[in-house]
C-alpha positions as CSV (number, residue, x, y, z in Angstrom):
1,X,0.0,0.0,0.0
2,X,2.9,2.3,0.8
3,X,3.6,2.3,-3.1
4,X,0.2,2.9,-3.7
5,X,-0.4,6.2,-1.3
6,X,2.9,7.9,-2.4
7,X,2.0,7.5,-6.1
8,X,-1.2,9.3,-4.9
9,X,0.1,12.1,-3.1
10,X,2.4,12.7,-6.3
11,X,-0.4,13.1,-8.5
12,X,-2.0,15.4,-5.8
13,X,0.9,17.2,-5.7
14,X,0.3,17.7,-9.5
15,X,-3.0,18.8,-9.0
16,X,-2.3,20.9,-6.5
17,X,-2.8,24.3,-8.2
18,X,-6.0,26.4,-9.3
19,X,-4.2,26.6,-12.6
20,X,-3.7,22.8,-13.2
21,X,-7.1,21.9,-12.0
22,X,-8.6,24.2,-14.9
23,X,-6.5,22.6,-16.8
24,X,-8.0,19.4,-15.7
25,X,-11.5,20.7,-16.1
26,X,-11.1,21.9,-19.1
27,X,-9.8,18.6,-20.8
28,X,-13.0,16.7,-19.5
29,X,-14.8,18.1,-22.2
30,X,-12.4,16.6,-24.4
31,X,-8.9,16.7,-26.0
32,X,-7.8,19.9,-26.8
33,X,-5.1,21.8,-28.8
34,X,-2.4,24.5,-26.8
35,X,-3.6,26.8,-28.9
36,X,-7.2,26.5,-27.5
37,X,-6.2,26.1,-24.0
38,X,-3.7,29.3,-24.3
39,X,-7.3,30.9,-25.1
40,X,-9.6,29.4,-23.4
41,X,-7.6,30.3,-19.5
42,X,-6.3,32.9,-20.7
43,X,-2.5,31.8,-20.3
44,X,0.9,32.6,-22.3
45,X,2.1,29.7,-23.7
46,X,5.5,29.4,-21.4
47,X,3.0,29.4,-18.4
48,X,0.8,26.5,-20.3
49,X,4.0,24.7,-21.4
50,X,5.2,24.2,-17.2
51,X,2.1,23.1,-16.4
52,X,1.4,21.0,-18.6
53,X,5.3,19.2,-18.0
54,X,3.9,18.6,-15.1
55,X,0.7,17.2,-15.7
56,X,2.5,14.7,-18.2
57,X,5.0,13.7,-16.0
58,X,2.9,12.6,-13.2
59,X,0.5,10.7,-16.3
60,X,-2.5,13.0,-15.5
61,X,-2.5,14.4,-19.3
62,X,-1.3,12.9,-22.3
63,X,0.0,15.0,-25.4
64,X,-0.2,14.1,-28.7
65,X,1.4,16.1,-31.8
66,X,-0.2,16.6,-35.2
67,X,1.9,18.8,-37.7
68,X,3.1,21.7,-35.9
69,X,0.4,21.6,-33.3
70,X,-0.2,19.9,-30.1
71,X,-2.7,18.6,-28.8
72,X,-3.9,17.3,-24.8
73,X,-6.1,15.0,-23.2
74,X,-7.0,13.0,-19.8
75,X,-5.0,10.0,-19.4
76,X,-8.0,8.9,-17.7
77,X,-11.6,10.4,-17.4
78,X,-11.8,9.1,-13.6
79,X,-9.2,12.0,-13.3
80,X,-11.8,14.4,-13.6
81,X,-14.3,12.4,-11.6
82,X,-12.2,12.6,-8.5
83,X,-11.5,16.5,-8.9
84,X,-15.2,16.8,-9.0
85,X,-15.9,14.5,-5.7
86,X,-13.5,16.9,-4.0
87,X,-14.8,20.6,-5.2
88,X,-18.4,18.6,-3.6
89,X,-17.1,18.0,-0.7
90,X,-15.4,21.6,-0.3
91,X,-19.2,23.0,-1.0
92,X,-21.1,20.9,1.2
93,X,-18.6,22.5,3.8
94,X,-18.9,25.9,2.6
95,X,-22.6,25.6,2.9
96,X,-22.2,24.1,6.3
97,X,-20.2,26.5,7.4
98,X,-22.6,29.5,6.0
99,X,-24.9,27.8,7.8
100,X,-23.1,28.1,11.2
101,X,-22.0,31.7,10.5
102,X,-26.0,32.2,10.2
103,X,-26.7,30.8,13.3
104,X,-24.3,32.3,15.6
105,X,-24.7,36.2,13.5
106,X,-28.0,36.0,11.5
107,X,-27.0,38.8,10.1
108,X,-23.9,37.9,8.6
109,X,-24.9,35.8,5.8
């Protein structure tokens, strides 16, 4: 299991950036050229280019190269899947935490 958990925490390393999670989110919809991504987050492409090293280093995105131009995709769509159980889980305790902020100042919220 030890393998297994440090293999984890270096792909939450990876993932461990707003930027990269968009990035993530993004390519759930589907593979996608640099150009588009450059775009799309509004991102130079030196700042796309060291994130997305990243994100293919730890096998989270794959590229692929047509011509000149590059493309990106999911290794895997469960990547995705588990980004979205955790943003869930950050909003039920957002909510819940609203909640409490209403009951101790009902004013507050």
């Amino acid at each position: 299991m030890d393998k297994i958990f440090r293999m984890q925490c270096s792909i939450c390393k990876a993932l461990g950036h707003p930027l990269r999670l968009a990035i993530v989110d993004r390519l759930s919809e589907g593979e996608s050229p640099a150009a588009d991504l450059i775009a799309d987050l509004e991102l130079s492409k030196a700042t796309l280019s060291k994130h997305m090293s990243l994100l293919t280093r730890e096998g989270i995105v794959e590229p692929r190269r047509e011509g000149r131009r590059i493309y990106y995709r999911l290794t895997d769509p469960e990547i995705h899947k588990a980004c979205a159980i955790m943003r869930s889980i950050l909003y039920r305790r957002l909510k819940a935490g609203e909640r409490l902020a209403s009951a101790i100042h009902p004013a507050a919220v």
